[in-house]
TORGU-590317 format. One record per residue (C-alpha): y negated, x negated, z negated; residue in three letters; residue number from 0; chain. Coordinates in steps of 0.5 Angstrom, whole numbers. Layout:
// residues N
yy:Y	xx:X	zz:Z	rest:Ala	nr:NUM	kette:A
...
***
This chain:
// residues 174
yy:-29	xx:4	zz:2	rest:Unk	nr:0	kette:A
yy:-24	xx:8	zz:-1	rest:Unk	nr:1	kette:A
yy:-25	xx:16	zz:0	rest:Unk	nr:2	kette:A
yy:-27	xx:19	zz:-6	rest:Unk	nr:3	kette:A
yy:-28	xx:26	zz:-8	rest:Unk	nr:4	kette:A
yy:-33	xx:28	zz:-1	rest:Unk	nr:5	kette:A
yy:-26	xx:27	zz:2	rest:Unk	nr:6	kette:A
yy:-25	xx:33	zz:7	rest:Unk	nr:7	kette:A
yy:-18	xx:36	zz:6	rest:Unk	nr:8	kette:A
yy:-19	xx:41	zz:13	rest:Unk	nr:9	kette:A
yy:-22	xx:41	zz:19	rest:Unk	nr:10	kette:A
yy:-22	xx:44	zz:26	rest:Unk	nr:11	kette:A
yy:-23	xx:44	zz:33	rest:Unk	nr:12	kette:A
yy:-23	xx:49	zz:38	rest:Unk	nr:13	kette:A
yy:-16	xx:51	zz:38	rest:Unk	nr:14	kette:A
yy:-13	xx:47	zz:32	rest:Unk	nr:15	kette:A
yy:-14	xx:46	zz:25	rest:Unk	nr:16	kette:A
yy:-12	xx:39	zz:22	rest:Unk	nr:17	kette:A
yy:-10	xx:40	zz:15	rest:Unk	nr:18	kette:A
yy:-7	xx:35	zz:9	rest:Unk	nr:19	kette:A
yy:0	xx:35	zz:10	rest:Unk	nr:20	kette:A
yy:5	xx:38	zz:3	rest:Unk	nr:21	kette:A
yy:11	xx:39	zz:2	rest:Unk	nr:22	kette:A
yy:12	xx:44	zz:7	rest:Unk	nr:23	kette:A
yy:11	xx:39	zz:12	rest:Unk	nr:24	kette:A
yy:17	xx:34	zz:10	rest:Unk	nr:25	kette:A
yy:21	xx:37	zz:15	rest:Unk	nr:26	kette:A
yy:16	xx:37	zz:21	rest:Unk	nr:27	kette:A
yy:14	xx:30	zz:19	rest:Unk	nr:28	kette:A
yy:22	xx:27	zz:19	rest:Unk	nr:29	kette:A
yy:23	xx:30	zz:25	rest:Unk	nr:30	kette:A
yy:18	xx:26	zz:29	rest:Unk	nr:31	kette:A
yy:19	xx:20	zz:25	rest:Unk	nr:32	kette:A
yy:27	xx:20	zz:27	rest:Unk	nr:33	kette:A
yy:27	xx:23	zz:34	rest:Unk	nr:34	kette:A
yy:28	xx:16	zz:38	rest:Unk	nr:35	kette:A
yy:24	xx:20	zz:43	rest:Unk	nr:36	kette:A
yy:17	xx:22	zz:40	rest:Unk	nr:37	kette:A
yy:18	xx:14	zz:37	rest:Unk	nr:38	kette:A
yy:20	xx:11	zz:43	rest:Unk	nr:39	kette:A
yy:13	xx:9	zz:45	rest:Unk	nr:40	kette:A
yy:10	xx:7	zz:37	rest:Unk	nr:41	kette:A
yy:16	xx:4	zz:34	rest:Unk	nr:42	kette:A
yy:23	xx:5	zz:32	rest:Unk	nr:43	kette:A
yy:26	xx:11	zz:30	rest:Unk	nr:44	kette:A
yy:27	xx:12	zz:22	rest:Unk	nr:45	kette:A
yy:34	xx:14	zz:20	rest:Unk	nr:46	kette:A
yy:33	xx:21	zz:14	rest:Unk	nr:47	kette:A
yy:33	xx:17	zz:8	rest:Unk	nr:48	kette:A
yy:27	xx:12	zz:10	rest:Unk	nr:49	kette:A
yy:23	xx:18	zz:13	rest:Unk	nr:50	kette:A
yy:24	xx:22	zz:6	rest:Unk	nr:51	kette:A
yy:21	xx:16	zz:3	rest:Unk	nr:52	kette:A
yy:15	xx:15	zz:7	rest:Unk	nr:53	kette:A
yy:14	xx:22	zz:8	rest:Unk	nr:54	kette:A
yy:13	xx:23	zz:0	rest:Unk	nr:55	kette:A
yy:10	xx:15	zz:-1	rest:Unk	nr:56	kette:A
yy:4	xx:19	zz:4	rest:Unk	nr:57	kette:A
yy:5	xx:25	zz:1	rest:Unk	nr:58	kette:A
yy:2	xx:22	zz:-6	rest:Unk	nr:59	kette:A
yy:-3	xx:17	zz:-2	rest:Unk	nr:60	kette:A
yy:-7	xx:23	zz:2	rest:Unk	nr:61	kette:A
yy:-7	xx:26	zz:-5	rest:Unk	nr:62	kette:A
yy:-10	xx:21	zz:-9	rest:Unk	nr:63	kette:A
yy:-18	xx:20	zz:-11	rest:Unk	nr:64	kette:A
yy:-20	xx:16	zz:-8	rest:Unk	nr:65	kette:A
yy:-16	xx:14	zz:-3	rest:Unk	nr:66	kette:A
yy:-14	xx:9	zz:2	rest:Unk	nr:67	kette:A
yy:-9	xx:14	zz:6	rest:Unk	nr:68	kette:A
yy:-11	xx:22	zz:9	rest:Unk	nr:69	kette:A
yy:-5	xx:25	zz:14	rest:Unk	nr:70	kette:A
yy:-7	xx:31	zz:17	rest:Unk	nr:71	kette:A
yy:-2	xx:35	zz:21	rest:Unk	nr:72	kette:A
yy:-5	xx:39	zz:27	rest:Unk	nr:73	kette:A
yy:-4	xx:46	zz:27	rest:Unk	nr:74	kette:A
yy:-5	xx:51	zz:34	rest:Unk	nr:75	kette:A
yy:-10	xx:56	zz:31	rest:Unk	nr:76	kette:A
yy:-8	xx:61	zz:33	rest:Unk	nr:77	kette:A
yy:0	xx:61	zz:31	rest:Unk	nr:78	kette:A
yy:-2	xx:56	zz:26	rest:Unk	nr:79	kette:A
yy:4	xx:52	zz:30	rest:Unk	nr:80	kette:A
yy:5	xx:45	zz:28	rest:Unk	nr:81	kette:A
yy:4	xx:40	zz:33	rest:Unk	nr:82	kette:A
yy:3	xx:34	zz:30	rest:Unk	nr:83	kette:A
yy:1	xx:29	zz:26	rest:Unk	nr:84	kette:A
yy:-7	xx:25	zz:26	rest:Unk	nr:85	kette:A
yy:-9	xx:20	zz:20	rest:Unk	nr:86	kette:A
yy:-13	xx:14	zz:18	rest:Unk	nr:87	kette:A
yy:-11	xx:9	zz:13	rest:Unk	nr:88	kette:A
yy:-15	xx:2	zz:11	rest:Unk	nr:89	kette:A
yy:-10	xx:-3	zz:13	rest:Unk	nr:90	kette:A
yy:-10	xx:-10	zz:11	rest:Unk	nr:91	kette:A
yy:-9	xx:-12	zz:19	rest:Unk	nr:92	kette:A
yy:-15	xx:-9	zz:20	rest:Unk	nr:93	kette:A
yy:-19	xx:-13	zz:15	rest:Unk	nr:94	kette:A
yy:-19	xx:-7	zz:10	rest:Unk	nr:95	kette:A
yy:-22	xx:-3	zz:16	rest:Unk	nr:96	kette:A
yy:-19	xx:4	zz:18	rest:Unk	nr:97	kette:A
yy:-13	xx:5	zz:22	rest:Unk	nr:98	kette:A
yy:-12	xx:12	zz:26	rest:Unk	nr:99	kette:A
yy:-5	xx:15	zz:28	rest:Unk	nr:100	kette:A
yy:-4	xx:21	zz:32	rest:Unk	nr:101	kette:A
yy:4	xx:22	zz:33	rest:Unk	nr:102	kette:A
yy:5	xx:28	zz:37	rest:Unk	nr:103	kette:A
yy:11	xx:33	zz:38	rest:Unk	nr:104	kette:A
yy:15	xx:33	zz:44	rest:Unk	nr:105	kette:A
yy:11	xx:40	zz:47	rest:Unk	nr:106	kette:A
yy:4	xx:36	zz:45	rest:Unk	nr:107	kette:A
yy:5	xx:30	zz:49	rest:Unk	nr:108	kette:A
yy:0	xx:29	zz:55	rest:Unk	nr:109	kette:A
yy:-4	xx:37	zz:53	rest:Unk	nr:110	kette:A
yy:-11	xx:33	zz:51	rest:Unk	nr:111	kette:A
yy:-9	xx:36	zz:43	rest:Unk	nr:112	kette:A
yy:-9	xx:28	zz:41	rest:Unk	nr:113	kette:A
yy:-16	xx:27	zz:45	rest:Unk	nr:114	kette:A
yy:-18	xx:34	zz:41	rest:Unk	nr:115	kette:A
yy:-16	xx:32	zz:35	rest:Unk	nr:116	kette:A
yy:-19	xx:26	zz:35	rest:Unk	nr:117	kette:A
yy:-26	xx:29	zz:38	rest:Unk	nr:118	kette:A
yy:-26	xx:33	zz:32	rest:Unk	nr:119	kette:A
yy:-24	xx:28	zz:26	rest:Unk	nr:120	kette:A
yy:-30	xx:23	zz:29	rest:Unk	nr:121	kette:A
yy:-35	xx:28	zz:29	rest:Unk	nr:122	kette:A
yy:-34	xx:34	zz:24	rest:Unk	nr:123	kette:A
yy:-31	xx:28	zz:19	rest:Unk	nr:124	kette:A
yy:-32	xx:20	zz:19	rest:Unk	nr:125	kette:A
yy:-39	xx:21	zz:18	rest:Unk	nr:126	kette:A
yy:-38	xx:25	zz:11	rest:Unk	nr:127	kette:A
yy:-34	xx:19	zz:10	rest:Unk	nr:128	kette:A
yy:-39	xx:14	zz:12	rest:Unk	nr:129	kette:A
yy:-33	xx:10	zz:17	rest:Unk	nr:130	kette:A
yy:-36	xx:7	zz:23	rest:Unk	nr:131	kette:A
yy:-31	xx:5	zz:27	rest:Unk	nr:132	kette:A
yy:-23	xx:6	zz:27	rest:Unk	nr:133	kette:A
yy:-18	xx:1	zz:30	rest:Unk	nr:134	kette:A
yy:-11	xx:2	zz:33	rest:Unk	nr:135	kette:A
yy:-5	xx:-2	zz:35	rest:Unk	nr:136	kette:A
yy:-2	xx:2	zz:42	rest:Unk	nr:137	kette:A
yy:4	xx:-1	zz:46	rest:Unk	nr:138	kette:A
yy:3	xx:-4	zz:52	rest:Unk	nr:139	kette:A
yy:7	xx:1	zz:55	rest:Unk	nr:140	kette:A
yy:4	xx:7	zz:52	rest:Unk	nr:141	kette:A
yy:1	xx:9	zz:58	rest:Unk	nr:142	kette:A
yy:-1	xx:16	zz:57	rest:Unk	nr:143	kette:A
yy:-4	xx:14	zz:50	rest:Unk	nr:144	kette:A
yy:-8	xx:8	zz:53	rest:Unk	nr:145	kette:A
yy:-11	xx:12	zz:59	rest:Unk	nr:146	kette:A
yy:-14	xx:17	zz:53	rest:Unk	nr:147	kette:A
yy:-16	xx:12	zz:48	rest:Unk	nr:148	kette:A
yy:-20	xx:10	zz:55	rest:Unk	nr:149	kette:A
yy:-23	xx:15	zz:56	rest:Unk	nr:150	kette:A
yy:-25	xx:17	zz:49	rest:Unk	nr:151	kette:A
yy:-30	xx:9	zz:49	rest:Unk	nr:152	kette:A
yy:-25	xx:5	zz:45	rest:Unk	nr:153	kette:A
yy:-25	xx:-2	zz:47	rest:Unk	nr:154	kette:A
yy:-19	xx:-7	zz:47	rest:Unk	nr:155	kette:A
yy:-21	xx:-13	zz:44	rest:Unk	nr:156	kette:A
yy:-14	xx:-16	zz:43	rest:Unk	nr:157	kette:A
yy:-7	xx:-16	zz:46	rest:Unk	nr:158	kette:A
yy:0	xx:-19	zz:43	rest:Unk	nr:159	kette:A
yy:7	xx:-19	zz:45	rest:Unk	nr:160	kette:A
yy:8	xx:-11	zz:44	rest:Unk	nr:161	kette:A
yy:0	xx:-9	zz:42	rest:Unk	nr:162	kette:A
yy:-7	xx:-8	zz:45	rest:Unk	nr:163	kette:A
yy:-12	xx:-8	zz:40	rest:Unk	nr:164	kette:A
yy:-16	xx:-3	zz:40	rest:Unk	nr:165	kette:A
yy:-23	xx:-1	zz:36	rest:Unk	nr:166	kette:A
yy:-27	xx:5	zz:37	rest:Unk	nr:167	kette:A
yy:-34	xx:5	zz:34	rest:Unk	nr:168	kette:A
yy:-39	xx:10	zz:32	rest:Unk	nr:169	kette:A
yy:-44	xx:10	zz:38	rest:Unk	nr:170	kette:A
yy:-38	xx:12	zz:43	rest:Unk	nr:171	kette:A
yy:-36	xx:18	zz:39	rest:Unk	nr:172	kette:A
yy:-41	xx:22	zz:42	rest:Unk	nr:173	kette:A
***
């Protein structure tokens, strides 16, 4: 399933508000993606020019329609202060089902905003999307991000050298 023109390009939870990234967000974005902090635990950290690119290859896929990418930068409601990034994308690893991401900036880490966000997108949006499960790879040392996946009902299915495997299905997303 590609997401056509019922795509929801905002939604909100308690204190954020997610939103489609912009142009204006090309800054925030390269800033997580070559901070070696913030990557340590994902993967490794883009040097400037790579970040570019991939901030503007995922600029022009959330944008499509239909489309096989969304990339919502989390905002606190109240100051509209960006405090990072939550999105689902259809990977071939997966057998083309959705893969979420949420990278956080440093301030954001271990504050419940990834486990909020994530609340909101399953329940205010995957439905209107017709997505029933979502998957995700975290490394095995990402302690922080595995207790909250946990804690929300994912199910680790699968490990590797570097991954777990994890899928959160429907009638976990409360």
């Amino acid at each position: 399933m590609v997401i056509g023109e019922n795509s929801i390009t905002s939604f909100e939870s308690n204190q954020f508000c997610m939103r489609l990234i912009t142009e204006s967000d090309q800054s925030f974005y390269i800033s997580l993606f070559t901070d070696s902090e913030t990557m340590h635990h994902i993967g490794d950290p883009l040097n400037q020019s790579e970040a570019v690119k991939r901030f503007k290859k995922e600029l022009t896929s959330s944008n499509q329609n239909p489309s096989k990418n969304m990339l919502w930068i989390i905002t606190t409601e109240a100051e509209d202060k960006k405090m990072g990034l939550i999105g689902i994308s259809q990977r071939s690893i997966f057998n083309g089902n959705w893969e979420l991401g949420v990278i956080l900036a440093k301030q954001a880490v271990d504050k419940g905003i990834a486990k909020e966000a994530i609340k909101s997108l399953t329940r205010k949006l995957l439905g209107k999307l017709k997505i029933d499960e979502l998957y995700g790879r975290i490394k095995h040392k990402n302690y922080v991000s595995i207790s909250m996946v946990k804690s929300l009902g994912f199910e680790n299915y699968k490990n590797d050298e570097d991954y777990g495997y994890w899928v959160y299905k429907k009638k976990n997303w409360g």
